[in-house]
Legacy VTK file of the C-alpha trace (Angstrom):
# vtk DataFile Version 3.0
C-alpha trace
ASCII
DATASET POLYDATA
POINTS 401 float
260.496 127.838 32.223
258.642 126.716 29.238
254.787 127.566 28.384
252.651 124.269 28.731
252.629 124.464 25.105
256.323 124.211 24.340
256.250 121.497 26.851
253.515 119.690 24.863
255.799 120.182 21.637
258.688 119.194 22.923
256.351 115.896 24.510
255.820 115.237 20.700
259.309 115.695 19.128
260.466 113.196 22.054
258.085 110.578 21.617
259.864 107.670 20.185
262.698 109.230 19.402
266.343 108.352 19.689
268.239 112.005 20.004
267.071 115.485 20.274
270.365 117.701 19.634
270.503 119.430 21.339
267.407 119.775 23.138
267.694 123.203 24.708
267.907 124.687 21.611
264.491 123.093 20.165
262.834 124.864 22.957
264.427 127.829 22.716
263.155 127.715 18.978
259.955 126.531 19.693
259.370 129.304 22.671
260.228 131.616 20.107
257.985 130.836 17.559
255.184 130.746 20.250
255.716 134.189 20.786
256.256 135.173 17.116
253.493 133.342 15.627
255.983 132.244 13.096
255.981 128.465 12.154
259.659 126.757 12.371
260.881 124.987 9.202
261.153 121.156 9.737
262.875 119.244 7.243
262.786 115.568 6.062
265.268 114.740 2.944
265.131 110.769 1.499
266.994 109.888 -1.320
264.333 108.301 -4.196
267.021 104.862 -4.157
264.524 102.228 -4.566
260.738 102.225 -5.890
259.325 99.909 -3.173
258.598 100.938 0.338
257.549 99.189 3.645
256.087 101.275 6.488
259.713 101.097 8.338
260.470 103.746 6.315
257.276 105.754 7.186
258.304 106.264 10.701
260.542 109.761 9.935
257.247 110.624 7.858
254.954 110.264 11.067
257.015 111.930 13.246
256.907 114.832 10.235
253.008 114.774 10.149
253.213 114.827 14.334
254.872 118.226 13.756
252.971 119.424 11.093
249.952 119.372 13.447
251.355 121.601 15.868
251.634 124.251 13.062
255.294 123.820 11.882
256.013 124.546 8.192
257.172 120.707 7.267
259.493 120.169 4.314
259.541 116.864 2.216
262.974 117.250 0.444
263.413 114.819 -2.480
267.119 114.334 -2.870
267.153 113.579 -6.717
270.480 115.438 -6.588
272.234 113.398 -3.946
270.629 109.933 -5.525
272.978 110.570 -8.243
275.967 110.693 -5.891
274.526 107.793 -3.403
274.791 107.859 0.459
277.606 106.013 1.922
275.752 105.654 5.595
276.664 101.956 6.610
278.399 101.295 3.366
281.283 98.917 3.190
281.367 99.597 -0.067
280.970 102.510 -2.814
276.987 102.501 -3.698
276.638 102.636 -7.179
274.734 105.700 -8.473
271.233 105.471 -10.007
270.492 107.348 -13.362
268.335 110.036 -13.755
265.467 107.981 -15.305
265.255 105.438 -12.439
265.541 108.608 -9.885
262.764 110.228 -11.666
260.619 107.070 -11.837
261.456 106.641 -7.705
260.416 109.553 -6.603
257.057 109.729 -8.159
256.806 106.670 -5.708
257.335 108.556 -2.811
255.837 111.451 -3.417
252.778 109.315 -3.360
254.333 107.910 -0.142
254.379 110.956 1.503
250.899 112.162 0.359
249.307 109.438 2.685
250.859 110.460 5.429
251.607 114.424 5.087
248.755 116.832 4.616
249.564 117.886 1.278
248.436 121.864 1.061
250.854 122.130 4.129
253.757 120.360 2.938
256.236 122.476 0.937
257.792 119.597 -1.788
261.164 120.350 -2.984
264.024 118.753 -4.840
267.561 119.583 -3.885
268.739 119.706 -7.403
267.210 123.312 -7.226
270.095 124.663 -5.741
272.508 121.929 -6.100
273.043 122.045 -10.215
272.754 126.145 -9.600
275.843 125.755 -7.562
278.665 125.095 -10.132
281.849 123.723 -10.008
283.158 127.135 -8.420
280.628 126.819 -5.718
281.213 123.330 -4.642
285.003 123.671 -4.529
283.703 126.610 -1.914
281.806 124.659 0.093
284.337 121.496 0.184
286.646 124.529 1.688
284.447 124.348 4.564
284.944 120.864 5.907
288.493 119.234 6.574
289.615 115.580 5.627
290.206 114.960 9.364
286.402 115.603 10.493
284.749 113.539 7.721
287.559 110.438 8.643
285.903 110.710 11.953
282.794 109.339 10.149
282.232 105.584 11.623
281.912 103.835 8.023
284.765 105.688 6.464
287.215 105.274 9.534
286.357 101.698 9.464
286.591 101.482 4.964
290.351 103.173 5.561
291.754 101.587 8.027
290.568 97.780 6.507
292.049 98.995 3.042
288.509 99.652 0.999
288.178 101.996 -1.241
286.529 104.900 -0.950
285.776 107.443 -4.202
286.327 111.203 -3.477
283.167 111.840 -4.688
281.606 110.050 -1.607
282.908 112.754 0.558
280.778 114.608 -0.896
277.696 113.268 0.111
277.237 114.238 3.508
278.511 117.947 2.235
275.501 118.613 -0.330
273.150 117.146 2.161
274.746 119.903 5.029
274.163 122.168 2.337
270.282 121.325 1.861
269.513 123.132 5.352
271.395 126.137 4.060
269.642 126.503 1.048
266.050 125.425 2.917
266.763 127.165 6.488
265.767 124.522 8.208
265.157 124.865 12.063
265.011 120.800 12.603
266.373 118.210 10.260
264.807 114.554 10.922
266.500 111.711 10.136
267.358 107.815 11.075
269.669 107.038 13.487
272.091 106.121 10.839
272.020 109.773 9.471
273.108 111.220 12.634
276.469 112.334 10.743
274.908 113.848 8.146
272.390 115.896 9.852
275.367 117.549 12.428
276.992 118.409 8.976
273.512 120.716 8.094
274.518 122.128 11.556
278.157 123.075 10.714
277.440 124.276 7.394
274.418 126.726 8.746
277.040 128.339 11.557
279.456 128.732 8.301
277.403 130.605 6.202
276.080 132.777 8.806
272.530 130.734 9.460
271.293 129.906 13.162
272.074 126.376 13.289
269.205 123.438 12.811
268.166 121.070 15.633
268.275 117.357 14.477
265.936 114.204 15.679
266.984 111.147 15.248
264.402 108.375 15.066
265.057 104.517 15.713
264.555 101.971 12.895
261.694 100.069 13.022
262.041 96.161 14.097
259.903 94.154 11.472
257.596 91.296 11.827
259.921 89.140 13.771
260.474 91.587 16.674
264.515 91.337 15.866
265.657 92.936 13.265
265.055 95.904 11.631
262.864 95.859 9.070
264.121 95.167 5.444
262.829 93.170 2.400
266.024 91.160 2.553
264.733 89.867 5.829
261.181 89.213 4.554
259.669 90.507 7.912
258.620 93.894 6.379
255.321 95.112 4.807
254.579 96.966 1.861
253.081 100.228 2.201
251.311 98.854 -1.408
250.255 95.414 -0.204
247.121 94.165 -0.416
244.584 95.347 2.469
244.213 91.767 3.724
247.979 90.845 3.932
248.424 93.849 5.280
246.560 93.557 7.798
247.049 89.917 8.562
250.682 90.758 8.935
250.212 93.425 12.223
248.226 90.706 13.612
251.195 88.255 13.496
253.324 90.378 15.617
254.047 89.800 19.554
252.251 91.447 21.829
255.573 93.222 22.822
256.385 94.847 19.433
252.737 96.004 19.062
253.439 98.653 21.916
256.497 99.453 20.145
254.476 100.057 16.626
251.558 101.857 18.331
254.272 104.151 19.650
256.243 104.904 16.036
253.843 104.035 13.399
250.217 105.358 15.282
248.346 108.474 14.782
246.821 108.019 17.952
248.058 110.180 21.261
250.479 109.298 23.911
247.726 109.394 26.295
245.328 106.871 24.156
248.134 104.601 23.978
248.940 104.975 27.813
245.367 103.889 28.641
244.878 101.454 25.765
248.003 99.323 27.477
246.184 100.090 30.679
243.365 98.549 29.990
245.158 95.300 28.757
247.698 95.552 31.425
244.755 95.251 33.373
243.169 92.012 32.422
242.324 92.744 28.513
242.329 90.861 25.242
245.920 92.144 24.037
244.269 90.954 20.242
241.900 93.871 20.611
244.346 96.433 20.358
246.208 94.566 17.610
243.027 94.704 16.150
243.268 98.386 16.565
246.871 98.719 14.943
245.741 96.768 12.364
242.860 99.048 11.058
244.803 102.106 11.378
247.752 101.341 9.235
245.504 99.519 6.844
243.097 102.548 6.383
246.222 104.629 6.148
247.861 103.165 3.062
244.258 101.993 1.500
241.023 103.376 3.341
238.331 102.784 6.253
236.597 100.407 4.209
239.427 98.379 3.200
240.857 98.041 6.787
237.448 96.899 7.777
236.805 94.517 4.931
240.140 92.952 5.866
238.817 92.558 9.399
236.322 90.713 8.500
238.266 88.597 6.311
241.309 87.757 8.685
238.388 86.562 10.642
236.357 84.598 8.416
240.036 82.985 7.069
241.051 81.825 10.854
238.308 81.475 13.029
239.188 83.828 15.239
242.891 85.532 14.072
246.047 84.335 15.207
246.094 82.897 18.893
247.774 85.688 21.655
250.438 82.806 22.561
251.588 80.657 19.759
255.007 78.464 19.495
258.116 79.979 18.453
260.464 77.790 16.362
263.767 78.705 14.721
264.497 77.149 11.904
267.944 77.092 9.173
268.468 75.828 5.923
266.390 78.805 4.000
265.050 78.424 1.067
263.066 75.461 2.947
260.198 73.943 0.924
257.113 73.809 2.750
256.411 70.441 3.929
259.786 70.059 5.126
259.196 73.271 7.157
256.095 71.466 8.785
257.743 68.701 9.636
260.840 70.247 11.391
258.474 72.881 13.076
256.381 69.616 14.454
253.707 70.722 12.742
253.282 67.506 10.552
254.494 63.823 11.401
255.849 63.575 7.758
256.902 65.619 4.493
254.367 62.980 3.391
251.389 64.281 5.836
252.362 67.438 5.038
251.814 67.445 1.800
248.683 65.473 1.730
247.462 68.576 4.334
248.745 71.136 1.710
246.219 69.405 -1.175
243.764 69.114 1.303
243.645 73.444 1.703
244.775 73.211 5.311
248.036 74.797 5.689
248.059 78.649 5.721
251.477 81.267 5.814
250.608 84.289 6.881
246.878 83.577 6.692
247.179 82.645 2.883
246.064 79.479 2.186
249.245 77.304 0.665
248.111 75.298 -2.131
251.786 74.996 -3.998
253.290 71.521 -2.232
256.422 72.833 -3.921
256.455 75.926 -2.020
259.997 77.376 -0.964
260.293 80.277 1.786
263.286 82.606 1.802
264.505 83.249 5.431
262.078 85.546 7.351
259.246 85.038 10.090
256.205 83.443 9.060
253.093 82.636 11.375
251.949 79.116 10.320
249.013 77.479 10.396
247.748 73.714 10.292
243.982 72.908 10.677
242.074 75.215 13.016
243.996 74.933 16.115
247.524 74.166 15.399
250.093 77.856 15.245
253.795 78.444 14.965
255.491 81.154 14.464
258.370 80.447 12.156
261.809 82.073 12.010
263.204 81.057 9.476
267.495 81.644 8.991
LINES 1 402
401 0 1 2 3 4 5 6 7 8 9 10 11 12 13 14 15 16 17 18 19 20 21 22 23 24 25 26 27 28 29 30 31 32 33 34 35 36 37 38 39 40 41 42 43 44 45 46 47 48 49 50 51 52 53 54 55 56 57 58 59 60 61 62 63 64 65 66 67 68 69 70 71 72 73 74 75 76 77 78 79 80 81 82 83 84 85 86 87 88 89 90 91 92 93 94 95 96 97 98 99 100 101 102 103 104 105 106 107 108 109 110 111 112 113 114 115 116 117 118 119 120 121 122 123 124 125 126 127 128 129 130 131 132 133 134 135 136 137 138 139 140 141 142 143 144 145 146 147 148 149 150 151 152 153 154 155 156 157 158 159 160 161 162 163 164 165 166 167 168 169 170 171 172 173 174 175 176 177 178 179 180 181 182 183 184 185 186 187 188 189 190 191 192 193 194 195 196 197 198 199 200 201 202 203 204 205 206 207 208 209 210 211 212 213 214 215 216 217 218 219 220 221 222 223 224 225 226 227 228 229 230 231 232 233 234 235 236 237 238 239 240 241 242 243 244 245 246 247 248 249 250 251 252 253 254 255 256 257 258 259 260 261 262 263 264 265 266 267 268 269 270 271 272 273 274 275 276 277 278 279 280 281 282 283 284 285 286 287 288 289 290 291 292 293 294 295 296 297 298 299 300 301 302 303 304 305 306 307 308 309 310 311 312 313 314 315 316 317 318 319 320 321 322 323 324 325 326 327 328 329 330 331 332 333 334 335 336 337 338 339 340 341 342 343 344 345 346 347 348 349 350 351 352 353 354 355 356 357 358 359 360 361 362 363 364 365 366 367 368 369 370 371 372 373 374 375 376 377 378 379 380 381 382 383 384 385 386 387 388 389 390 391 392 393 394 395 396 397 398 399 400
C-alpha cells in the first residue's frame, strides 16, 4: 500500500493525463525514491521545428513543472539532433529536415519557452546531439541491431504510408530509434510526451531493457482543444494563442472560450491545485458568475507569459474595451467560404442587415474581432473562431470553415 505521499504524486502525474504506462511501476519508482531520498529523472524532449509557440504546446511543460515541485530532477531535452532527421509522428509524408542554423535559431525560442514555466536552477538543459554525434556510424548500425523492421511497421503512420504506396526514407526509421536512445543516454525514470508520441516513448522503454537500464515510465498528455472548443489547437486553425502575444489579446482570447473548455484549460494549462479547481467549479456550479473564473484563467496565463501587472492591466482593458467582457451565452454561427471579408461575415452571421450597413458600422468604430476594434472595411478572416462584436450588446461567436 502506498504512503499518502506516493498517493499524492501519483494524484499529480494523473491529473489530466491520457496514459500512465504502466502505472504500477511509477509507484514502485516513486515509493522508492521516498525511501531513498533520491529524486527520479523526468524527461521532456521537443524537437526546436518551428520558432513560434502557442500555449498548446505548454501543456507537457506544466505537467513537467507539476513534477518538479514534488522534488523530481526534471530534464528539458532539446532535440537539435533529431530536428535534423525530423519526426514522422502523423506524417503522410517525409518531413523535410531543418538546417542547423534554423535549429539553432529555434531553440533559443524555447529555451525561453521553457524558462517561464520551469524553475530554471532545477531544470537540467540538455541537447541530444551530446551523445548522438559521439555515437558514430559504428554505434548507430549497433543500435539499429536492436529493433526489427517488423516492430517499427507496426507503427500506425508507417503501416498506413506502406500499405497506400508512400514513400518512406530509411532514414525515418531512425527517428523513433535516437529518440529511444535519449533515455539511455539521460536515464530517465519517466519520459512525457503527447499522445501522438506514445510510439516513441515505448521505444525509450525497449532500448533501456536492451542496454541493461531499468526501464522508463511514460505519460502521455492530451492535446489541447483551441479557442473553438473542437479542434486541437494549431495556427493553421487560427484558434490558438501565442505564448508571445500581446497581454491584452491574450487575455481577451481565454475570455472568448465556452464555459465548458475553461474547466478543461484550468485543468491542463493552471498552476492552481486540483482541490482549488474542485471548489472554484463548486462555487459556480452552485449559482456563480462562470466569467469570474474565466477572469481567473485569464490572469494566470497572462502573468505567466508576461507578468502580474500586465495580466491586470489587460483586465482592466478587456473591460474598459466591452463594457463588461464577452456575454456568458452568446450565438454560435458556422460559417464557410474562408477567407470571408468582414462585412460579408456580418451579414451572413445576422449581425448586419447589409454588406452596406456593415460597412458603414465598420467606419463608424463599432465592429470588434476578438475585442479589437475593426477599422479595415476590407478586412478578410482565414477560417478559425472569432467572437464578434456589433455595438454594445450584439455577440456571435464565429466559426469560420
Amino acid at each position: 500500500m502506498p504512503s499518502d505521499s506516493v498517493g499524492e504524486a501519483l494524484a499529480v502525474t494523473l491529473r489530466g493525463a491520457e496514459e500512465l504506462i504502466p502505472q504500477e511501476d511509477w509507484v514502485r519508482k516513486l515509493t522508492r525514491s521516498e525511501a531513498s531520498g533520491v529524486p527520479l529523472r523526468i524527461k521532456l524532449g521537443l524537437d526546436p521545428t518551428a520558432p513560434d509557440i502557442h500555449i498548446g504546446h505548454t501543456v507537457v511543460l506544466n505537467k513537467l513543472r507539476q513534477l518538479q515541485d514534488l522534488g523530481h530532477t526534471v530534464i528539458f531535452l532539446i532535440g537539435d539532433f533529431t530536428s535534423m532527421i525530423g519526426d514522422p509522428s502523423g506524417r503522410n509524408t517525409t518531413r523535410p529536415p531543418l538546417t542547423a542554423e534554423q535549429i539553432k535559431l529555434n531553440a533559443e525560442t524555447y529555451r525561453a519557452q521553457a524558462d517561464k514555466i520551469l524553475d530554471p536552477t532545477r531544470t537540467e538543459l540538455r541537447y541530444n546531439s551530446e551523445w548522438s554525434d559521439p555515437l558514430g556510424a559504428r554505434g548507430l548500425i549497433q543500435l539499429a541491431a536492436k529493433y526489427t523492421v517488423a516492430r517499427m511497421m507496426e507503427r500506425n503512420d508507417f503501416h498506413d504510408r506502406f500499405k497506400a504506396g508512400s514513400s518512406i526514407s530509411v532514414h525515418e526509421f531512425l527517428y523513433p530509434l535516437m529518440q529511444g536512445y535519449d533515455s539511455v543516454a539521460l536515464k530517465s525514470d519517466l519520459e512525457l510526451g503527447g499522445t501522438d508520441q506514445k510510439f516513441n516513448l515505448l521505444m525509450g522503454r525497449h532500448l533501456q531493457a536492451e542496454y541493461g537500464q531499468e526501464p522508463q515510465c511514460i505519460l502521455t498528455m492530451p492535446l489541447l482543444e483551441g479557442l473553438d472548443g473542437v479542434d486541437k489547437m494549431s495556427k493553421s486553425k487560427n484558434n490558438y494563442i501565442g505564448v508571445t502575444e500581446e497581454p491584452n489579446t491574450m487575455f481577451a482570447k481565454v475570455m472568448s472560450i465556452s464555459d465548458d473548455l475553461m474547466w478543461r484549460w484550468f485543468t491542463l494549462l493552471s498552476f492552481r491545485s486540483a482541490e482549488e479547481i474542485a471548489r472554484l467549479k463548486a462555487q459556480i456550479d452552485g449559482g456563480g458568475n462562470p466569467r469570474d473564473a474565466k477572469v481567473l484563467l485569464a490572469k494566470e496565463i497572462t502573468a505567466r507569459f508576461h507578468d502580474v501587472a500586465a495580466a491586470d492591466a489587460a483586465q482592466q482593458d478587456f473591460v474598459n474595451r466591452s463594457k463588461g467582457g464577452v456575454p456568458d451565452e452568446i450565438p454560435e454561427v458556422t460559417l464557410s467560404g474562408a477567407p470571408l471579408g468582414i462585412a460579408q461575415l456580418l451579414k451572413q452571421a445576422g449581425l448586419a442587415p447589409s454588406t452596406s450597413e456593415a460597412s458603414r458600422l465598420i467606419e463608424g468604430g463599432g465592429v470588434r474581432v476578438d475585442s479589437s476594434t475593426v477599422s479595415d472595411k476590407g478586412l478578410k478572416l482565414e477560417a478559425g473562431t472569432y467572437v464578434v462584436q456589433v455595438g454594445k450588446r450584439k455577440f456571435a461567436r464565429v466559426m469560420l470553415g
